[in-house]
C-alpha positions as CSV (number, residue, x, y, z in Angstrom):
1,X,0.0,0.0,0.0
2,X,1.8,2.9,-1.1
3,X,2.1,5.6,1.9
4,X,2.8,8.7,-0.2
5,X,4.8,11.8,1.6
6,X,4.3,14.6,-0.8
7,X,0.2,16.0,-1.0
8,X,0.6,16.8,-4.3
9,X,1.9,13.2,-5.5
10,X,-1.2,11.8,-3.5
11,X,-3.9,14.1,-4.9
12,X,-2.4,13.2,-8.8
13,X,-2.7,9.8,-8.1
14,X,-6.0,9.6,-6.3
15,X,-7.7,11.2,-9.2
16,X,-5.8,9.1,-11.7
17,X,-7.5,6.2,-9.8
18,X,-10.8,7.9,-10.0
19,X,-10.7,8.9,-13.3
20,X,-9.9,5.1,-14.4
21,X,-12.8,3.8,-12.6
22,X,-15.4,6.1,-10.8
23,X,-17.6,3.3,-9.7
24,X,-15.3,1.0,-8.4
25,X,-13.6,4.2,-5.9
26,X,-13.9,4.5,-2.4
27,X,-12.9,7.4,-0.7
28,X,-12.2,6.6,3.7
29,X,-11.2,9.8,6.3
30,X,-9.8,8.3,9.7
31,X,-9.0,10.5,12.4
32,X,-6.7,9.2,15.6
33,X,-7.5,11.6,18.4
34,X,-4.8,9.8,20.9
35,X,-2.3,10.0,18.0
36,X,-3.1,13.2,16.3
37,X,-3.3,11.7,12.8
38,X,-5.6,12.8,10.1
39,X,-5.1,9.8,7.5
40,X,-7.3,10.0,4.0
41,X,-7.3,6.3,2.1
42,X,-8.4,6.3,-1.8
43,X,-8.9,2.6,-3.1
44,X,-10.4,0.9,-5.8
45,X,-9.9,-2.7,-4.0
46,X,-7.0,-3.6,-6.6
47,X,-4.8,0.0,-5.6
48,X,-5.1,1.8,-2.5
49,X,-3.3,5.2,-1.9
50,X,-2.6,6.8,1.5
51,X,-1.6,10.0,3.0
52,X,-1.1,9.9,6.4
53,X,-0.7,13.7,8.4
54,X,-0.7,15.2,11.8
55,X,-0.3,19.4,10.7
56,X,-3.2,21.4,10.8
57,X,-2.6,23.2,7.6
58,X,-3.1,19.8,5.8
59,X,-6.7,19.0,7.2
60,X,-7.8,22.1,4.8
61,X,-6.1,20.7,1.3
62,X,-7.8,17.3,2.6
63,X,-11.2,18.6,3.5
64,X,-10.8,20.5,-0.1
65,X,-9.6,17.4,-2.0
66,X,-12.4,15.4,-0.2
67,X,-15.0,17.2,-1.3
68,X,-13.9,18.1,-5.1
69,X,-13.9,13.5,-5.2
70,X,-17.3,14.0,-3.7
71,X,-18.6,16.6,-6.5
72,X,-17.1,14.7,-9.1
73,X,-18.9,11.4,-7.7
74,X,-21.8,13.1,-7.5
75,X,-22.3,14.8,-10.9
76,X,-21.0,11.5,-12.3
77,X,-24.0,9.4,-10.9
78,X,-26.6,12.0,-11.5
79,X,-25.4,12.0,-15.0
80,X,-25.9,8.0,-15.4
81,X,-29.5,8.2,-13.5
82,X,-30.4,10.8,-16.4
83,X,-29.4,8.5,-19.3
């Protein structure tokens, strides 16, 4: 499971994961209060991606990242209900 160090690696990959399967894409938060860790987890059961932080300036690009996946999800699936 690749642990990736650099946000902007992750967020390349992650939607290079997406983009080659939307409906097979989970995306999991995980917060470790006792450890301090914000970790976000992109997988599409054959590839899973990780980014692993404890700064606080990283749990804004994450919350942003999140919910641009979550947009993109969503306009995808309205989009095949309408067809």
């Amino acid at each position: 499971m690749p642990h990736y160090q650099a946000w902007e690696e992750f967020t390349r990959a992650a939607e290079k994961l997406y983009l080659a399967d939307p409906m097979k894409v989970r995306v999991v938060l995980k917060y470790r209060h006792c450890d301090g860790n914000l970790c976000i987890k992109v997988t599409d059961d054959v590839a899973c991606l990780l980014y692993r932080t404890d700064q606080a300036q990283d749990v804004k690009k994450i919350e942003k990242f999140h919910s641009q996946l979550m947009r993109l999800m969503v306009s995808r699936s309205a989009a095949m209900e309408t067809d």
